[in-house]
C-alpha positions as CSV (number, residue, x, y, z in Angstrom):
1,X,-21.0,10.5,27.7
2,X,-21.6,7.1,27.2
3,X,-22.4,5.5,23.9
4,X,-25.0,2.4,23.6
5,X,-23.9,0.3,21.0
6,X,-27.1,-2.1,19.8
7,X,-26.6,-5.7,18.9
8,X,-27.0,-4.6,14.9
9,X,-23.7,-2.6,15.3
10,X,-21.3,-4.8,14.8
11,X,-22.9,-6.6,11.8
12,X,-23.5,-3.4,10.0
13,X,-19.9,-2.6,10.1
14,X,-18.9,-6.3,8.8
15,X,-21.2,-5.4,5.9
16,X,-19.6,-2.4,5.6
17,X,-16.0,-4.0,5.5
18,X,-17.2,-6.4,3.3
19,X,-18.7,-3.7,0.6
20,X,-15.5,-2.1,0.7
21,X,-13.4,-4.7,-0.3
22,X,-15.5,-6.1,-2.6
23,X,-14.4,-5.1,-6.0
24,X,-10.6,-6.1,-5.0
25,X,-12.1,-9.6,-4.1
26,X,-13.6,-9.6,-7.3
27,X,-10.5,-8.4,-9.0
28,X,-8.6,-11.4,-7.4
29,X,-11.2,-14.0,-8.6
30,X,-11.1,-12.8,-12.0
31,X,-7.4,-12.8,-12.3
32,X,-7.5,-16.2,-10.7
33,X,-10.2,-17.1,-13.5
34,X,-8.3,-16.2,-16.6
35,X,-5.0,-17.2,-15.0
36,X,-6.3,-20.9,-15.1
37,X,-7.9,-20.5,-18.9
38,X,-5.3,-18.4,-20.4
39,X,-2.6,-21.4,-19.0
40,X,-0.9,-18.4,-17.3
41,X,-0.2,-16.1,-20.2
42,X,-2.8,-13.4,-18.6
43,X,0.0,-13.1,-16.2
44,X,3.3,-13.3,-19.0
45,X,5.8,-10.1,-18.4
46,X,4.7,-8.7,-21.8
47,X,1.0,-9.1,-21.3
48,X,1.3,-7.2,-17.4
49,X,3.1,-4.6,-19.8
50,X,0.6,-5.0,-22.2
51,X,-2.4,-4.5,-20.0
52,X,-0.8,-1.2,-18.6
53,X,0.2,0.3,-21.9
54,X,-3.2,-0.3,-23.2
55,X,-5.4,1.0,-20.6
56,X,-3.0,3.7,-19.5
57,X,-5.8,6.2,-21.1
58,X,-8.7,4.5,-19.0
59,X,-6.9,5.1,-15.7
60,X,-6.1,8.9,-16.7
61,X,-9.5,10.0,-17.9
62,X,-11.6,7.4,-15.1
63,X,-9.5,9.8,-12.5
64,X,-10.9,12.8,-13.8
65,X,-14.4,11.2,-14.9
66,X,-14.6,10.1,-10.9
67,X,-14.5,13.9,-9.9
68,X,-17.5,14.6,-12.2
69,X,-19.3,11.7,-10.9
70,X,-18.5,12.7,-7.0
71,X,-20.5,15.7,-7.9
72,X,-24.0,13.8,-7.9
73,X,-23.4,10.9,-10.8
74,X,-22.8,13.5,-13.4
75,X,-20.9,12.2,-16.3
76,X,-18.6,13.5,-19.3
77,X,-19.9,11.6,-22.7
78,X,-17.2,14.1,-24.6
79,X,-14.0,12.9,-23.2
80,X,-13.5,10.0,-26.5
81,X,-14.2,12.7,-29.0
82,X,-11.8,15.3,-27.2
83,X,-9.0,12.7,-26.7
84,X,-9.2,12.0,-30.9
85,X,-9.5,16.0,-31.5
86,X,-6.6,16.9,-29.2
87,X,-4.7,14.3,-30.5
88,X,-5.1,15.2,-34.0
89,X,-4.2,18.8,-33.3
90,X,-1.1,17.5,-31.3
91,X,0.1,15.2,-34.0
92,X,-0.7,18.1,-36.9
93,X,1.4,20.6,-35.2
94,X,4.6,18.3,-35.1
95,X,3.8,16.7,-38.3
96,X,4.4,20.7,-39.8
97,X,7.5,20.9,-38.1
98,X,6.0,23.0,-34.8
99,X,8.4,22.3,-31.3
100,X,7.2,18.9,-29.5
101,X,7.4,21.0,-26.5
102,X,5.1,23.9,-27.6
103,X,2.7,21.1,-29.4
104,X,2.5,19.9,-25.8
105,X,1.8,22.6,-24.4
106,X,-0.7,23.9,-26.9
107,X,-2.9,20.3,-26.3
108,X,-2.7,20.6,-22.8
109,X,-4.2,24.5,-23.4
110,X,-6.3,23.2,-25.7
111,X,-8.0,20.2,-23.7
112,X,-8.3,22.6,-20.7
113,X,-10.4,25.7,-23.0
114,X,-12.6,22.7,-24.2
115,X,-13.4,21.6,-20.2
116,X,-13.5,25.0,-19.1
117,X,-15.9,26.2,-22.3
118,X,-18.0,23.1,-21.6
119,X,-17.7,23.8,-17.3
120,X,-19.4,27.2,-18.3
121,X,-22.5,25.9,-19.7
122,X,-23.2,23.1,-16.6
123,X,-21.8,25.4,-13.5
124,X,-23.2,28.7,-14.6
125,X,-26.5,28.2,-16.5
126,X,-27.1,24.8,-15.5
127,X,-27.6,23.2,-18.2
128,X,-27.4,19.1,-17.4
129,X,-23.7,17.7,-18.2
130,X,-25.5,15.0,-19.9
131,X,-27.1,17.2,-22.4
132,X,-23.4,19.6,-22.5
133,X,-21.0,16.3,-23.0
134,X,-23.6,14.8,-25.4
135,X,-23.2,17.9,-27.8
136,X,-19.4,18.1,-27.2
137,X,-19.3,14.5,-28.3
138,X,-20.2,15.1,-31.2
139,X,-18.7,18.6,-31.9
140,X,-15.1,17.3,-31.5
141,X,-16.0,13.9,-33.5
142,X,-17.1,15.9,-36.2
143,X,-14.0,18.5,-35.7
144,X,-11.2,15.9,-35.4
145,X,-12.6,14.6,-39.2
146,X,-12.2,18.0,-40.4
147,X,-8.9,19.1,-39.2
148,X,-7.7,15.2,-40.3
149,X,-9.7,15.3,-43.4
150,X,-10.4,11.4,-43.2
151,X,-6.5,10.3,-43.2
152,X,-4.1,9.2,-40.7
153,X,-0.8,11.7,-39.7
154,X,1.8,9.7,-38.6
155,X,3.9,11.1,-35.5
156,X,7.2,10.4,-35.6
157,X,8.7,12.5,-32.8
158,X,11.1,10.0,-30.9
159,X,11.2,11.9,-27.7
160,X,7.2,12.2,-27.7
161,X,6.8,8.6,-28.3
162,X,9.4,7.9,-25.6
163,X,7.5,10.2,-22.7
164,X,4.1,9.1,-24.2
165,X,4.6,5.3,-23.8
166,X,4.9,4.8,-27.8
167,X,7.3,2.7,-29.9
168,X,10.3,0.2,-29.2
169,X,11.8,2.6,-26.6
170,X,9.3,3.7,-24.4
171,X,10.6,2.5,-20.6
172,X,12.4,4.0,-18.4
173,X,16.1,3.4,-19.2
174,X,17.7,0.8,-16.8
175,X,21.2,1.4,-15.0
176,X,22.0,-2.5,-15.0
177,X,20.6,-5.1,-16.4
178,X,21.4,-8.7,-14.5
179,X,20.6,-11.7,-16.1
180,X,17.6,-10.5,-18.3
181,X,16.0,-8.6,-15.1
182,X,16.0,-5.2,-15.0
183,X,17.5,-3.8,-11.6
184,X,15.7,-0.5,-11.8
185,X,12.1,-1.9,-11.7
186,X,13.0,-4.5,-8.4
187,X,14.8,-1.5,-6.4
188,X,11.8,1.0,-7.4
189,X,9.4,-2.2,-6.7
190,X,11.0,-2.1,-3.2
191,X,11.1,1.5,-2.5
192,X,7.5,1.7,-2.9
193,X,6.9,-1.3,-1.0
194,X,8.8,0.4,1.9
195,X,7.3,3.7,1.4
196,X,3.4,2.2,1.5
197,X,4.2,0.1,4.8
198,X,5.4,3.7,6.4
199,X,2.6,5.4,5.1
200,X,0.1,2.6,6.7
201,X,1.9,3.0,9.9
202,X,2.1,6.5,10.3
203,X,-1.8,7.5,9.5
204,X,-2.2,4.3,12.0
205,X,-0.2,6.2,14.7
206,X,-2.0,9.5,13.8
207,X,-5.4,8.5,14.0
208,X,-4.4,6.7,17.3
209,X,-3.5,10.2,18.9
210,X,-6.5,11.2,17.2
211,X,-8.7,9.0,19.0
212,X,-10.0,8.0,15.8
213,X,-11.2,4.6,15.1
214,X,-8.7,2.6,13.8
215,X,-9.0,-1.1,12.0
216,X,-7.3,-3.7,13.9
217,X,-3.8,-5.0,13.5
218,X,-4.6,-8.4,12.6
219,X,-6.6,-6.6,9.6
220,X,-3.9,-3.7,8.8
221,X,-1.5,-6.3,8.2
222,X,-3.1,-8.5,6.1
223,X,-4.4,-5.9,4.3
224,X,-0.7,-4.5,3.7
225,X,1.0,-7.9,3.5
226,X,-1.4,-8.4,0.7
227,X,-0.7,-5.3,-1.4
228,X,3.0,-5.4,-0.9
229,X,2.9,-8.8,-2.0
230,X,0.9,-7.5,-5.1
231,X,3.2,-4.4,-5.3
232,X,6.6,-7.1,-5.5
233,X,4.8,-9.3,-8.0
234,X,4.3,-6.9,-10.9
235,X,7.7,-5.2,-10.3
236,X,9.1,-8.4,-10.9
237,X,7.6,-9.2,-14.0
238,X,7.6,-5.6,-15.5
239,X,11.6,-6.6,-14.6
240,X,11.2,-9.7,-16.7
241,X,10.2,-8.1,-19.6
242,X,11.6,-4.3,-20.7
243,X,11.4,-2.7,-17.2
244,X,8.9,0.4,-16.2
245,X,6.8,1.8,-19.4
246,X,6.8,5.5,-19.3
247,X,3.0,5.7,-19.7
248,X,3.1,3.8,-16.1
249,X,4.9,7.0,-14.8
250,X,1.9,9.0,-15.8
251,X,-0.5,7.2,-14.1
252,X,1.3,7.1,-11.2
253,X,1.7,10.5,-11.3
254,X,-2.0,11.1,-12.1
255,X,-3.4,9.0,-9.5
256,X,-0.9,10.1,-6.5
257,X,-1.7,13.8,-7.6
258,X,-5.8,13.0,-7.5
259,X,-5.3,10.7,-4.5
260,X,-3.8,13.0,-2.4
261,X,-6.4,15.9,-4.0
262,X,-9.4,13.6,-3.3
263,X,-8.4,12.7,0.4
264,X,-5.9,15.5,2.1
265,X,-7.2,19.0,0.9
266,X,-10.2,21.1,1.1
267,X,-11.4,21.5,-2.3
268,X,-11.0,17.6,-2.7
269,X,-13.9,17.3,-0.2
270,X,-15.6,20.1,-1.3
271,X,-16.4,17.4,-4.2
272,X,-18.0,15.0,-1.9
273,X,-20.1,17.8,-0.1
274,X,-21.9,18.7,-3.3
275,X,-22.6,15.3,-4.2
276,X,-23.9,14.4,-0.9
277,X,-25.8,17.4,-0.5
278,X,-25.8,20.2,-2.8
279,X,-28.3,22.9,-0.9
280,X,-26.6,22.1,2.7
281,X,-23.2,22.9,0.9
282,X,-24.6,25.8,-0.7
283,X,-26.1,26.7,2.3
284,X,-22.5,26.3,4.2
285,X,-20.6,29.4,2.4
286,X,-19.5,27.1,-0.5
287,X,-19.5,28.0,-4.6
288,X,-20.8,25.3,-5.7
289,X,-20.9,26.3,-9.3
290,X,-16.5,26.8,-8.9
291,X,-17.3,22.7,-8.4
292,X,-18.6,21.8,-10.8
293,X,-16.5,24.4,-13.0
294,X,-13.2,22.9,-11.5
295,X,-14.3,19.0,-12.4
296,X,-15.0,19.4,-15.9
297,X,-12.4,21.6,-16.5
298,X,-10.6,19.4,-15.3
299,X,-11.6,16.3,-17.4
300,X,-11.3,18.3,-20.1
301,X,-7.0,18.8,-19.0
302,X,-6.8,15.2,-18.3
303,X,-8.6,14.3,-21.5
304,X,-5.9,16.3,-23.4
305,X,-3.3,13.9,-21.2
306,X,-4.9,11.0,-22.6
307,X,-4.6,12.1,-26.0
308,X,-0.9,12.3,-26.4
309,X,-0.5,8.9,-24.6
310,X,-3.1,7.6,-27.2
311,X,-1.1,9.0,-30.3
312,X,2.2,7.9,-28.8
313,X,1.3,4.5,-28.6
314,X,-0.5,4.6,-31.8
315,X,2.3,6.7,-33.4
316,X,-0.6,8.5,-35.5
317,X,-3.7,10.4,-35.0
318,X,-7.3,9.1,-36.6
319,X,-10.6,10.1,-37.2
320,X,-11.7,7.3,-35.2
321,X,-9.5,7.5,-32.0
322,X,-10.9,7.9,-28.8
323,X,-14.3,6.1,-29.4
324,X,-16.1,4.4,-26.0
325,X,-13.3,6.0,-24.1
326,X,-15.7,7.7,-21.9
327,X,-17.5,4.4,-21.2
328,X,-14.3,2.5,-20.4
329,X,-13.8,5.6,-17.9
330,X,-17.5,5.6,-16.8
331,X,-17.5,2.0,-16.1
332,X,-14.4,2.0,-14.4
333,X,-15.6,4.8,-12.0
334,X,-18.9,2.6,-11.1
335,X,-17.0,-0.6,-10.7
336,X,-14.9,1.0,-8.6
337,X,-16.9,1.9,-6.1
338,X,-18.3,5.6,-7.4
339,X,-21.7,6.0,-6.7
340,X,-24.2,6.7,-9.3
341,X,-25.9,9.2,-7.2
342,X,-22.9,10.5,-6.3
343,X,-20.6,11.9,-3.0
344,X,-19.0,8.3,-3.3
345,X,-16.1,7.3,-4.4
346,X,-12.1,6.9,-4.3
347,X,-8.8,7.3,-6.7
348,X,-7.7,3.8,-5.4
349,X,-11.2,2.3,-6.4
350,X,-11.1,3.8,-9.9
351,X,-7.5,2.5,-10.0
352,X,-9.5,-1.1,-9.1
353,X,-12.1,-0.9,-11.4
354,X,-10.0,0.1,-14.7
355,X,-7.4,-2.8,-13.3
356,X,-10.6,-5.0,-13.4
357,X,-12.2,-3.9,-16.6
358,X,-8.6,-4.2,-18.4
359,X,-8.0,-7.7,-16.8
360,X,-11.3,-8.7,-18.2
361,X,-10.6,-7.2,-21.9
362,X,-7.3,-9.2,-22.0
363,X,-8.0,-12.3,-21.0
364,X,-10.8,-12.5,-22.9
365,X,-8.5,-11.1,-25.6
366,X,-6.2,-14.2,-25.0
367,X,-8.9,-16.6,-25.1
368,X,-10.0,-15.5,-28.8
369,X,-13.2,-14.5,-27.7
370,X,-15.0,-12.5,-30.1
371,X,-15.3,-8.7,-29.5
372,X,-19.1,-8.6,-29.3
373,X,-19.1,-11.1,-26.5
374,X,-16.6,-8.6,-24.7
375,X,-18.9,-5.7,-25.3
376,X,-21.5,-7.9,-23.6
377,X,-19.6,-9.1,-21.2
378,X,-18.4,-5.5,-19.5
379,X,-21.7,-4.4,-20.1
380,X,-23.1,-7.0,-18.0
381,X,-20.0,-6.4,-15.3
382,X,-21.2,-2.8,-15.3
383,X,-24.9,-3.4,-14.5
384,X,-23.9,-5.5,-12.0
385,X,-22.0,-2.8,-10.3
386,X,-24.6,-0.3,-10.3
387,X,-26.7,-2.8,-8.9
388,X,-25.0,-3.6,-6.4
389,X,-24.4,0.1,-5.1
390,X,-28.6,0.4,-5.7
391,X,-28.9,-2.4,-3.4
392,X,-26.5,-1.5,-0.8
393,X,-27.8,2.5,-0.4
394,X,-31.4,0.6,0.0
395,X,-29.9,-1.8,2.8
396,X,-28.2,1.0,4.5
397,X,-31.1,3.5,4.5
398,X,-33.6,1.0,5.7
């Protein structure tokens, strides 16, 4: 059978390559942009360090937000008000004494029963998640000032704060330190640089045998040249400063967990299929209310994650933790890629869009500028976004 290719083909795939890579473009201009009016401090070891430890909670939850978005541009608006009341639980526990190991596990329970009691309501009677989340947010606002009573507990577990990316020792201990680099980062730096070149290769070969499509190899490489050399840059400065934080483990762990979810198994396109098209899926022999259980569920597990990283870096719990965490994890979803409609979306474009988004708050940081400009500022970067996905779904379908 032969295929007719018309003379719009070709351009329509350009596009296509061009929308894809967009937000990494952008990411690379912006860098670029406060590189030049920080005087390069945007790109110091401590501040790279700095700009993971800080938005290591953004790139936890955005994971988990961009599930709940895949499902058709549903949202969680609870997320900040579970991270503060799981948190305050957490830190209570140990403060009385209780095992870190069995506080952790009793916040990880904890977050889970909050997703899964909140899942009920949107999967089962269908109650919007806007209307659900909006209540929950301010359920556990409410709940985390009552069970802190207004003050601040200190936590002052050293192991937590160690695994949780919190006080002066809170990187992954080095096996040699050579002239103020640490060795463990540059060999890790290059093992993963070796294991992504493999990985590119093999799924080249495989959807070669396939007889898939396949980009070209003046394209592959670039592409891979350019992320190893992106890979090799921030291992070397994370070398520079005090090596790999442990709150970088989690998000690696996170993201290659959810990657792999997202893009290798069944129930990860499951996700796409009832944000495409919820009646066809429904109609295909799929439970589409176990969707839209498992994703905010779910968020609610990886909300409780982002609550011990949030007190271990804090080294307390407060009444006040965890506010506009769900719209740093909203807007890093959007940027990212996710569609607000939904049935769109990747791990590695979340992983973009939080980059982006955290870029943006420190350089501007840096500069002095004051924090109602920044609010405006990401506000605007989000609408632009959203706009642009508006725009392109219009182009496409016309």
């Amino acid at each position: 059978m032969t295929t007719i290719t018309s003379p719009a083909t070709p351009k329509k795939l350009n596009a296509g390559g061009m929308q894809k890579y967009t937000m990494i473009i952008m990411l690379l201009l912006v860098t670029v942009f406060f590189t030049i009016t920080t005087g390069g401090k945007i790109l110091s070891p401590q501040n790279i360090t700095n700009l993971i430890a800080q938005n290591a909670y953004v790139f936890v939850l955005a994971t988990g937000m961009l599930l709940c978005i895949l499902t058709g541009g549903n949202i969680d608006l609870s997320v900040g008000s579970v991270v503060c009341f799981v948190g305050a639980i957490g830190a209570i526990l140990m403060a009385n004494g209780v095992n870190m190991w069995i506080a952790i596990v009793a916040m990880l329970v904890l977050g889970t029963l909050i997703g899964a009691w909140q899942a009920s309501w949107i999967a089962y009677l269908r109650i919007p998640p806007f209307i659900v989340t909006l209540a929950g947010m301010l359920i556990f606002r409410g709940l985390s000032n009552v069970v802190l009573n207004g003050r601040t507990v200190s936590v002052n577990n050293p192991l937590f704060l160690q695994l949780f990316g919190g006080g002066a020792n809170c990187y992954v201990p080095d096996f040699a330190t050579v002239e103020g680099v640490n060795v463990l980062t540059l060999v890790l730096g290059g093992l993963i640089c070796l294991a992504f070149l493999f990985i590119q290769l093999n799924n080249r070969r495989v959807r070669a045998q396939k007889g898939y499509d396949t980009e070209s190899m003046l394209v592959m490489s670039a592409k891979t040249i350019a992320i190893i050399a992106v890979i090799a840059f921030f291992s070397y400065k994370l070398s520079q400063y005090k090596g790999i934080p442990t709150s970088l483990i989690w998000v690696a762990v996170i993201v290659l967990i959810y990657g792999y979810i997202t893009s290798k198994t069944t129930v990860g396109r499951y996700f796409y299929a009832v944000g495409g098209n919820e009646k066809a899926t429904k109609l295909s022999g799929i439970d589409t209310n176990k969707i839209y259980f498992l994703a905010y569920t779910n968020i609610g597990l990886l909300s409780a994650v982002a609550g011990m990283l949030t007190i271990a870096r804090m080294s307390s719990a407060q009444p006040t933790y965890g506010q506009n965490y769900e719209m740093d994890a909203i807007s890093s979803c959007f940027i990212g890629g996710a569609s607000a409609y939904g049935g769109t979306g990747t791990v590695a474009g979340v992983i973009v869009g939080a980059t982006l988004m955290g870029v943006i708050n420190l350089g501007m940081s840096i500069m002095g500028v004051d924090a109602n400009w920044q609010k405006v500022v990401k506000g605007l970067v989000l609408l632009a976004a959203v706009i642009f996905d508006v725009v392109s779904k219009r182009n496409k379908s016309n």
